[in-house]
C-alpha positions as CSV (number, residue, x, y, z in Angstrom):
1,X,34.6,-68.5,12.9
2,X,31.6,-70.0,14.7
3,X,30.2,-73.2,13.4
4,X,26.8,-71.4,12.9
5,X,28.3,-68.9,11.1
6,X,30.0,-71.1,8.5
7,X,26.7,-73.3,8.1
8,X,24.7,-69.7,7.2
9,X,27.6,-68.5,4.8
10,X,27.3,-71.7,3.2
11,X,24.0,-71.8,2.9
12,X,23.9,-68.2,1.3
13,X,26.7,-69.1,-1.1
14,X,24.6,-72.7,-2.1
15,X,21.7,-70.1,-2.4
16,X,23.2,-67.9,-4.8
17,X,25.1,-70.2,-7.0
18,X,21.5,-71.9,-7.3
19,X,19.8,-68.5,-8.4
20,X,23.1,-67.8,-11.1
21,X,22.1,-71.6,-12.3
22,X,18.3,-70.9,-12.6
23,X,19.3,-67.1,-14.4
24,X,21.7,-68.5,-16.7
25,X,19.2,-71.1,-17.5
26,X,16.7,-68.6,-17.9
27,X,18.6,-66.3,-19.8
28,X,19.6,-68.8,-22.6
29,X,16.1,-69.9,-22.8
30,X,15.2,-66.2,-23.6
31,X,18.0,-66.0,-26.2
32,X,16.4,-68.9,-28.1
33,X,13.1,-68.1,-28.2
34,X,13.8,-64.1,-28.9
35,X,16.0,-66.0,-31.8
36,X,13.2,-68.2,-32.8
37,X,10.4,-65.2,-32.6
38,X,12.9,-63.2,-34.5
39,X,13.5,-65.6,-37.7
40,X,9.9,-66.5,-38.0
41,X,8.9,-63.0,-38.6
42,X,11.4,-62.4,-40.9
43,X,10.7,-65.4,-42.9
44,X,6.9,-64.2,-42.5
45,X,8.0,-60.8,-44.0
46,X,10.3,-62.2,-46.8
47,X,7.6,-64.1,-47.6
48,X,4.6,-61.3,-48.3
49,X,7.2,-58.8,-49.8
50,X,8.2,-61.9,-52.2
51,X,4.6,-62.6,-53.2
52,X,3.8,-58.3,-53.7
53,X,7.0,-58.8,-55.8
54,X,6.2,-61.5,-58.3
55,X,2.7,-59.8,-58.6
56,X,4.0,-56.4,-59.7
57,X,6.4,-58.6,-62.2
58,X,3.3,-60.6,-63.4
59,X,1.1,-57.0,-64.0
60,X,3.5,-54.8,-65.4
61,X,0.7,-52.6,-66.3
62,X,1.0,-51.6,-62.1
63,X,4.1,-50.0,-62.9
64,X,7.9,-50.0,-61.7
65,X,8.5,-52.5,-58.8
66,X,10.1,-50.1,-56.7
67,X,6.9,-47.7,-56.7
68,X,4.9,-50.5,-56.5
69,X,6.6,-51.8,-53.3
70,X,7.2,-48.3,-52.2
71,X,3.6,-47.7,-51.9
72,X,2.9,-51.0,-50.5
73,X,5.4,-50.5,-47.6
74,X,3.9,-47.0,-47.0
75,X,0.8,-48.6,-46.3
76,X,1.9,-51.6,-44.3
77,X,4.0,-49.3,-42.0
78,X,5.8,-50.8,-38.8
79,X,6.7,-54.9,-39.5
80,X,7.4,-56.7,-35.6
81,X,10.8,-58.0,-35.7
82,X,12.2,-56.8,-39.3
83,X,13.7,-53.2,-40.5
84,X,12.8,-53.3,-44.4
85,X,14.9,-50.1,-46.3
86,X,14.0,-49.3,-50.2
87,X,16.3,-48.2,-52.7
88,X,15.9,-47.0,-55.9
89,X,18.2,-47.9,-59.2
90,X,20.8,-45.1,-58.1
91,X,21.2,-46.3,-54.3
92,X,19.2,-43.6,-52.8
93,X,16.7,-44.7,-49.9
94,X,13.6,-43.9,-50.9
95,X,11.7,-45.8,-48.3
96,X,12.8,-46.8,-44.6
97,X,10.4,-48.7,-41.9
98,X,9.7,-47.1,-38.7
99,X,11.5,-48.2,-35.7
100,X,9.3,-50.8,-33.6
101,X,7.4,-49.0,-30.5
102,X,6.4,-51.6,-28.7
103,X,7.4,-51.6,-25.0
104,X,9.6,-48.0,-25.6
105,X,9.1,-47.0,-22.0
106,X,11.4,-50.5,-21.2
107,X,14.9,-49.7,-21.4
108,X,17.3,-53.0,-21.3
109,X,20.3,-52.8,-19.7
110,X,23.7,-53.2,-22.1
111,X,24.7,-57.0,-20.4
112,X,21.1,-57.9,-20.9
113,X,20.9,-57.1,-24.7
114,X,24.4,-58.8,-25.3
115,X,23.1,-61.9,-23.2
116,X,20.1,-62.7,-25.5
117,X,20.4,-60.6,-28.5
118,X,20.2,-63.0,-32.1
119,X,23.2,-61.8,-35.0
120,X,20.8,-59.7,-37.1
121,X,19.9,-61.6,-40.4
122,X,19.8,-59.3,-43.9
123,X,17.6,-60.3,-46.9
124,X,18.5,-58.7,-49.9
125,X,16.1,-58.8,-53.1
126,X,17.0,-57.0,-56.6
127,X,14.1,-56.1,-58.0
128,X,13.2,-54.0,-61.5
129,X,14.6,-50.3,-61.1
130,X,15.8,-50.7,-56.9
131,X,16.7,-53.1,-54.4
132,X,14.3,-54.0,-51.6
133,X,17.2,-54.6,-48.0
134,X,15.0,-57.2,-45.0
135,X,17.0,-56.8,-41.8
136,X,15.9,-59.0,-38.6
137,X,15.4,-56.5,-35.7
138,X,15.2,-58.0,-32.3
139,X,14.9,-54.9,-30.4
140,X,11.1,-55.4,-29.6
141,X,10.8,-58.5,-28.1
142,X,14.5,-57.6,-26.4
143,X,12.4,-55.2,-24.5
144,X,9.3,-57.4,-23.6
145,X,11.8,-60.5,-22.5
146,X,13.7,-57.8,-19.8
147,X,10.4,-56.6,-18.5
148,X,9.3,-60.2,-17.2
149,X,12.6,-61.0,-16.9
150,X,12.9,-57.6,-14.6
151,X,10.2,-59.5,-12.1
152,X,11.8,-62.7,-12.0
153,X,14.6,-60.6,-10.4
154,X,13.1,-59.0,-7.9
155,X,11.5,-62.2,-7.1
156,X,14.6,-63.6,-6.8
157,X,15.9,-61.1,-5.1
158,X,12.9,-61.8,-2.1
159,X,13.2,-65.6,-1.7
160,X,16.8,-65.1,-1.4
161,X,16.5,-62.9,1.6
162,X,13.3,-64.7,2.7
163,X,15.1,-67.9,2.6
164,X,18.8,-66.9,4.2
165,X,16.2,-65.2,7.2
166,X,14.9,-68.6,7.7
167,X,17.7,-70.5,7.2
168,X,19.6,-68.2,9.6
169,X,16.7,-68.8,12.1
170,X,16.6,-71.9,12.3
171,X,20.2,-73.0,12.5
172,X,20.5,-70.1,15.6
173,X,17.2,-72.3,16.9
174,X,18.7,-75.6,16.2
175,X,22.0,-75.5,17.0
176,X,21.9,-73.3,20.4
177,X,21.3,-76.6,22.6
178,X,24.7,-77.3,21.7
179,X,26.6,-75.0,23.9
180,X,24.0,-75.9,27.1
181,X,25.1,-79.4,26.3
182,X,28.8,-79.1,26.7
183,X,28.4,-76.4,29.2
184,X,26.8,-79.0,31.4
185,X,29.2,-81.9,30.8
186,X,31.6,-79.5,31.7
187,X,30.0,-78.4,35.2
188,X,29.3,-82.0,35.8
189,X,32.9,-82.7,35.2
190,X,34.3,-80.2,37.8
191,X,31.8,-82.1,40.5
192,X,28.2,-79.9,40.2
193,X,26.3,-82.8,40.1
194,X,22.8,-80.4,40.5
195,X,23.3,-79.8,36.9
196,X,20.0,-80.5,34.7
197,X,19.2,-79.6,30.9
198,X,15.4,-79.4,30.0
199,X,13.7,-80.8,27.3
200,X,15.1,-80.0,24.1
201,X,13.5,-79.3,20.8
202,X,15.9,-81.9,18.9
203,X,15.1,-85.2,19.5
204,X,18.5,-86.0,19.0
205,X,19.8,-83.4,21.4
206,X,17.3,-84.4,23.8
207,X,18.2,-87.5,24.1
208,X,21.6,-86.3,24.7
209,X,20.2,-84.2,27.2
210,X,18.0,-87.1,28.9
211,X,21.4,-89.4,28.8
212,X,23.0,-85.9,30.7
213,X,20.4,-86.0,32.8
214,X,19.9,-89.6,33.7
215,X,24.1,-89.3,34.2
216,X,23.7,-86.8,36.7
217,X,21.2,-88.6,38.9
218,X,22.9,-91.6,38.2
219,X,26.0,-89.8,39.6
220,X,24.7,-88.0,42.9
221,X,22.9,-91.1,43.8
222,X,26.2,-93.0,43.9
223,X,28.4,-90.4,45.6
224,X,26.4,-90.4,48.5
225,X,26.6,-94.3,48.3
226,X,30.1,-94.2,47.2
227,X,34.0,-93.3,48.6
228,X,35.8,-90.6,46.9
229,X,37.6,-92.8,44.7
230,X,35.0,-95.0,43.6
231,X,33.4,-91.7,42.9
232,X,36.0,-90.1,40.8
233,X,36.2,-93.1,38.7
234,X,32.3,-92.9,37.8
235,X,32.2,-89.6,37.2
236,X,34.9,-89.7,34.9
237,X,33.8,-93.0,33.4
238,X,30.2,-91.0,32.7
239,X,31.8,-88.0,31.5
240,X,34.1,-90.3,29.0
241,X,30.8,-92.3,27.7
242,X,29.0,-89.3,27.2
243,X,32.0,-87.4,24.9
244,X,31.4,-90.3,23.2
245,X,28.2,-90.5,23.0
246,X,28.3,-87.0,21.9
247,X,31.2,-87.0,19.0
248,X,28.9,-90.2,17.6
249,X,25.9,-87.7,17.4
250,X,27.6,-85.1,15.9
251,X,29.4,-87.2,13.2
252,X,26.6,-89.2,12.2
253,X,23.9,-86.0,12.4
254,X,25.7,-82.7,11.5
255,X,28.9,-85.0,9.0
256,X,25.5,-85.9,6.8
257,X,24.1,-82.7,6.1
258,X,27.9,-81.2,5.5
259,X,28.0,-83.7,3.1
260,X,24.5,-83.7,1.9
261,X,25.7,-79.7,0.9
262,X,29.1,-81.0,-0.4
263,X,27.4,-82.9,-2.7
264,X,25.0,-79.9,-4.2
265,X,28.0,-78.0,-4.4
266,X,30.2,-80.7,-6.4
267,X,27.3,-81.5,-8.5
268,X,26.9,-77.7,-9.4
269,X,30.5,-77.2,-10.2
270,X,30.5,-80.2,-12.5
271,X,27.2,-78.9,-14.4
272,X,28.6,-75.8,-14.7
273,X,32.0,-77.0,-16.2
274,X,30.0,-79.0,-18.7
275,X,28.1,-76.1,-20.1
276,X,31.3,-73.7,-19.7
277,X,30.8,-72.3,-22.8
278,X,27.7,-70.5,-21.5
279,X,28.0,-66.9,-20.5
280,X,28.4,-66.7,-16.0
281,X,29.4,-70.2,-15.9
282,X,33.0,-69.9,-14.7
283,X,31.3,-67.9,-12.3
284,X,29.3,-70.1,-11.0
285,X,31.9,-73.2,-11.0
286,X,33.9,-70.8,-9.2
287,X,31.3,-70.2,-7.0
288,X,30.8,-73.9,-6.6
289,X,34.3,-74.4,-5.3
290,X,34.0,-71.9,-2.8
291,X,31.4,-73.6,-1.0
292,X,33.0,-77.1,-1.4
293,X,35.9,-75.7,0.4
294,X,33.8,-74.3,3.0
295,X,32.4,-77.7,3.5
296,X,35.7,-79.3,3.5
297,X,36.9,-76.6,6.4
298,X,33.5,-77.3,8.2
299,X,33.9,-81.3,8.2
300,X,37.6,-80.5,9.2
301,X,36.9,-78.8,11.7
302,X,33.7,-81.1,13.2
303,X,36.1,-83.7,13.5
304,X,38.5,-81.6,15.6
305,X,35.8,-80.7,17.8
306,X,34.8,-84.8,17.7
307,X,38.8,-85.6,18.6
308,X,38.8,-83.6,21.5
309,X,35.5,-85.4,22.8
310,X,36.5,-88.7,22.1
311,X,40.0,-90.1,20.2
312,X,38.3,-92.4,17.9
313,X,41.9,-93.7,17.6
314,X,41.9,-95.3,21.3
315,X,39.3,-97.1,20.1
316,X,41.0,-98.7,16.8
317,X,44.5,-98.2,17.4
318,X,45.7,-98.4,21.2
319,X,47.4,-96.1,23.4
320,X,50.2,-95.4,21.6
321,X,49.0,-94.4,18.1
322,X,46.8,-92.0,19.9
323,X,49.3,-90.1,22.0
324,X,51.7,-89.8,18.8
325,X,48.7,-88.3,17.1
326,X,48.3,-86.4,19.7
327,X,51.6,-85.1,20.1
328,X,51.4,-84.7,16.6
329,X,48.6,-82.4,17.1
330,X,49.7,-80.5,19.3
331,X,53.2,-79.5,17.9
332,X,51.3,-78.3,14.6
333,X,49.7,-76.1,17.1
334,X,52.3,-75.1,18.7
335,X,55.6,-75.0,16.7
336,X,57.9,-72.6,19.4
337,X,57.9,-75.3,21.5
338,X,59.4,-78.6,21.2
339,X,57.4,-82.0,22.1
340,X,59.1,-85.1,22.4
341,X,57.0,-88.5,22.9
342,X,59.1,-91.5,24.3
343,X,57.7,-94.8,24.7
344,X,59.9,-97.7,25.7
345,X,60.5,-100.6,23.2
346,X,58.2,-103.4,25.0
347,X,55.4,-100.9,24.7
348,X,56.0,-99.8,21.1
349,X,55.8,-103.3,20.2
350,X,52.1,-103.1,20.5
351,X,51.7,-104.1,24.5
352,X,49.6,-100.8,25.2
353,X,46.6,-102.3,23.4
354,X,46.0,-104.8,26.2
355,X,45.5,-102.4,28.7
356,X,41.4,-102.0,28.5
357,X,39.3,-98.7,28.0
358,X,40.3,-97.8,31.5
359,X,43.9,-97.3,32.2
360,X,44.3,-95.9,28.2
361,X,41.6,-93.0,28.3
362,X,42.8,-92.3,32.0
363,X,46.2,-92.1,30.8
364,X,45.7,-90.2,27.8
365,X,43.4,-87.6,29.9
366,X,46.1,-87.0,32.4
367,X,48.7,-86.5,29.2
368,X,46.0,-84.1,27.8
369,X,46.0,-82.6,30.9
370,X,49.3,-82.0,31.5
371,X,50.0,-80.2,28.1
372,X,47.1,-77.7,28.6
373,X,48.6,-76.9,31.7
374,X,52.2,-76.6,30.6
375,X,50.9,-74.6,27.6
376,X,48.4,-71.8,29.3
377,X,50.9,-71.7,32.4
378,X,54.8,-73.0,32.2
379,X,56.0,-70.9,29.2
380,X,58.1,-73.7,28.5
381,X,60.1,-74.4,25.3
382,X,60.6,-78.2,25.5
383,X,58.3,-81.1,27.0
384,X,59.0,-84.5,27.3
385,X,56.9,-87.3,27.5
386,X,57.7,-90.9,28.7
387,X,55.7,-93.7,29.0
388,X,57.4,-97.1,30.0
389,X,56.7,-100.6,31.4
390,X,59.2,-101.7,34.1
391,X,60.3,-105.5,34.6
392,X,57.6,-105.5,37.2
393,X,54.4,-104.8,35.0
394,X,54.5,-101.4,36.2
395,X,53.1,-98.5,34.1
396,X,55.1,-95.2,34.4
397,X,54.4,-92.0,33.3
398,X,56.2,-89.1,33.0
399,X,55.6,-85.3,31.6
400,X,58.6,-82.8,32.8
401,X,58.9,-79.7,30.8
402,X,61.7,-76.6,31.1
403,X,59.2,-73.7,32.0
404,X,58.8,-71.3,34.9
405,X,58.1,-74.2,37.5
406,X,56.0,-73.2,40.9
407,X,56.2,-73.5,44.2
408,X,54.7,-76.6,45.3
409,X,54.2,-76.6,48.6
410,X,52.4,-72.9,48.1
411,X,49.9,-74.7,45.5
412,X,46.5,-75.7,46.8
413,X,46.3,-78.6,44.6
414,X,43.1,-79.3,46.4
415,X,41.4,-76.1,44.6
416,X,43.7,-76.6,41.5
417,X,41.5,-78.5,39.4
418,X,43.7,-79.6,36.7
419,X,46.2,-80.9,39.4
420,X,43.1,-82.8,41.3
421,X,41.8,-83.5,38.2
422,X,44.9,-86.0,37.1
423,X,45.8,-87.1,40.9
424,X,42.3,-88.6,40.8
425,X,42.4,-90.4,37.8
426,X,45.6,-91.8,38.9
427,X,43.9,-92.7,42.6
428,X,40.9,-94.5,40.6
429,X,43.4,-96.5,39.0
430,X,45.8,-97.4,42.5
431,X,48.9,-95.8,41.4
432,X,51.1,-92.7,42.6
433,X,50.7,-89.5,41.6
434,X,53.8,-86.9,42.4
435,X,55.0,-83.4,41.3
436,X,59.0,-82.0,41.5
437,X,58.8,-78.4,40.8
438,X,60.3,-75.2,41.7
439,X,60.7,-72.0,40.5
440,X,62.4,-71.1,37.3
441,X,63.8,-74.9,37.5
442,X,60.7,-76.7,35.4
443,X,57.8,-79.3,36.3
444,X,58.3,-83.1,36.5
445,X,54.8,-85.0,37.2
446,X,55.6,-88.6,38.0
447,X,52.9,-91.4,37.6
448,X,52.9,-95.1,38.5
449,X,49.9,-97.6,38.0
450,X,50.1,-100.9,38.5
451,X,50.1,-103.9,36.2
452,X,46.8,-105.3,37.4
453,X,43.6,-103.2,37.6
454,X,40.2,-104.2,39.1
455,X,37.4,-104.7,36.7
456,X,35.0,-101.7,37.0
């Protein structure tokens, strides 16, 4: 799953669980004031059927209540927001409302009416000869709150797809100079030195770019100035500065805006778990989660992608630390085979951190190296790795693994890049670099470098 891909799916999911927000929020705002509307009414109605009832009592000459209300109502007709039913003194209905018109051609939909609809309130009065029955009736303005209601949907609806579009757009805008990027660090690092990225809409990728650039000219400049080894060792110096330079860019740019998201999401959830009482809002929490968890896999994997440019460990921690955790790494990924790290005891003691930027990111390259090559290639099911310090000062290196082994003398380790790639580093640093392999028999590389190391 591309990078692009998860930063549009979360997006979309961010998107929605702010639309089920904003309609929840909506839809308890319509329960209330249908509630409201509905109780004022009937108080309204209570009210004036009270008043025609005390008059008739006061003027008995205007005969029986009952008739008196019953011609009343029959001439008042439809009453907004109550039902009013009429009985006589035996319980028979002798007058019944109409049933409210307004809006009929709107027909709610059954979630909608049990989202907002009030508990129906009865009035009962007992009046001379009959009893007069009030019931609240919220069917009318259930019907006028779903029409608007209706719109807000549908405008919904279109800034939802207008905004994913966008959002979609621009990320595939945005984010497409990374793959130029590291598709020209990587020709660079196989030797094209012609390489050249144009301006870039970013400004934070084109300075990238302009650093790539200025790299480049930097680097064919100096190989024409330059021997081969004083060559290799630039290029690869560049190459390191610049997967630096580019896991700092994308930890401090794209980590903020993961997190920037992470914390909409985590501030959603927690508003919805307050107000979980409130019809969708598991829903929404739920929804919530999702996209934190989304976030957490996108930060996870950034910072892979930001190990394999640059061991931020080297840095902090030495030589040492950073192969274990790179050992470490590489046995979750591949748990068939076994990897065994061995570093002698003057070196676990914490020596390794002495040995400058230069030897440790050379030596951890040719390790890297080494594995990827044993992986894609050796179908091997044990590799060991040693790393000791002889009585001398002497660095050696060793990676031997129990795989399908190669000829080596039918190897053009000229056009074998990974092979020229680590003899290289190990020329730039004046040690030895040598193979034993044959076939079915395994692959030993054997690396010394010196104690002392010139200052480049």
């Amino acid at each position: 799953m591309s990078l692009r891909f998860r930063l549009n799916l979360l997006i979309t999911l961010l998107s929605l669980a702010f639309i089920l927000v904003v309609g929840t929020i909506l839809v308890n705002d319509t329960r209330v004031s249908i509630r409201e509307r509905v109780e004022a009414a009937s108080r309204v109605t209570v009210q004036l059927l009270d008043t025609v009832i005390v008059s008739s009592a006061l003027n008995p000459e205007m005969g029986p209540t009952h008739i008196v209300l019953q011609s009343f109502l029959g001439s008042l007709g439809y009453v907004r927001s109550s039902h009013i039913e009429l009985y006589d003194y035996y319980g028979r209905e002798i007058y019944s409302s109409p049933e409210s018109t307004f809006k009929s051609d709107v027909v709610p939909p059954e979630w909608f009416i049990k989202l907002v609809q009030p508990k129906v309130e009865i009035v009962e009065r007992k009046i001379r000869y009959g009893t007069l029955v009030i019931s609240s009736s919220s069917a009318g303005s259930i019907r006028e709150a779903w029409s608007g209601f209706r719109q807000l949907i549908w405008v919904g609806l279109a800034f939802f797809l207008l905004i994913n579009m966008m959002v979609y757009l621009l990320l595939s805008h945005s984010l497409r100079p990374i793959n130029r990027i590291l598709a020209a660090i990587s020709s660079i690092e196989r030797g094209d030195l012609s390489t050249r990225l144009p301006r870039l809409a970013l400004p934070e990728f084109d300075r990238i770019g302009n650093s790539l650039n200025r790299m480049a000219d930097s680097l064919k400049a100096e190989r024409e100035l330059e021997e081969n080894r004083q060559l290799t060792f630039l290029i690869q110096k560049h190459i390191e500065e610049e997967r630096r330079s580019l896991a700092r860019e994308l930890h401090d740019e794209l980590g903020q805006y993961v997190t920037a998201i992470k914390t909409f999401a985590v501030g959603i959830a927690n508003k919805a778990k307050a107000n979980s009482t409130t019809a969708g809002m598991p829903e929404i929490a739920s929804s919530a989660q999702v996209i934190v968890s989304a976030a957490n896999q996108i930060y996870d994997g950034m910072h892979n992608i930001v190990r394999q440019l640059r061991p931020g460990s080297l840095d902090n921690l030495g030589l040492a630390e950073t192969l274990k955790d790179a050992v470490s790494n590489y046995q979750a990924q591949h748990p068939d085979i076994r990897i065994q790290l061995y570093l002698s005891e003057n070196l676990e003691s914490g020596n390794l951190r002495s040995l400058g930027e230069t030897v440790s990111i050379n030596l951890y390259r040719i390790v890297q190296e080494a594995l990827n090559n044993a992986f894609k290639y050796a179908q091997a099911t044990k590799i060991d790795i040693r790393l000791t310090k002889s009585e001398t000062g002497e660095l050696q290196l060793s990676i031997e693994d129990d795989g399908v082994g190669m000829n080596v003398e039918a190897v053009d380790q000229v056009t074998h890049f990974g092979l020229l790639g680590m003899r290289e580093r190990v020329q730039a640093l004046n040690g030895t670099f040598n193979i034993i392999a044959s076939p079915n028999h395994g692959t030993r590389i054997n690396i010394t470098v010196p104690d002392s190391q010139p200052n480049r």
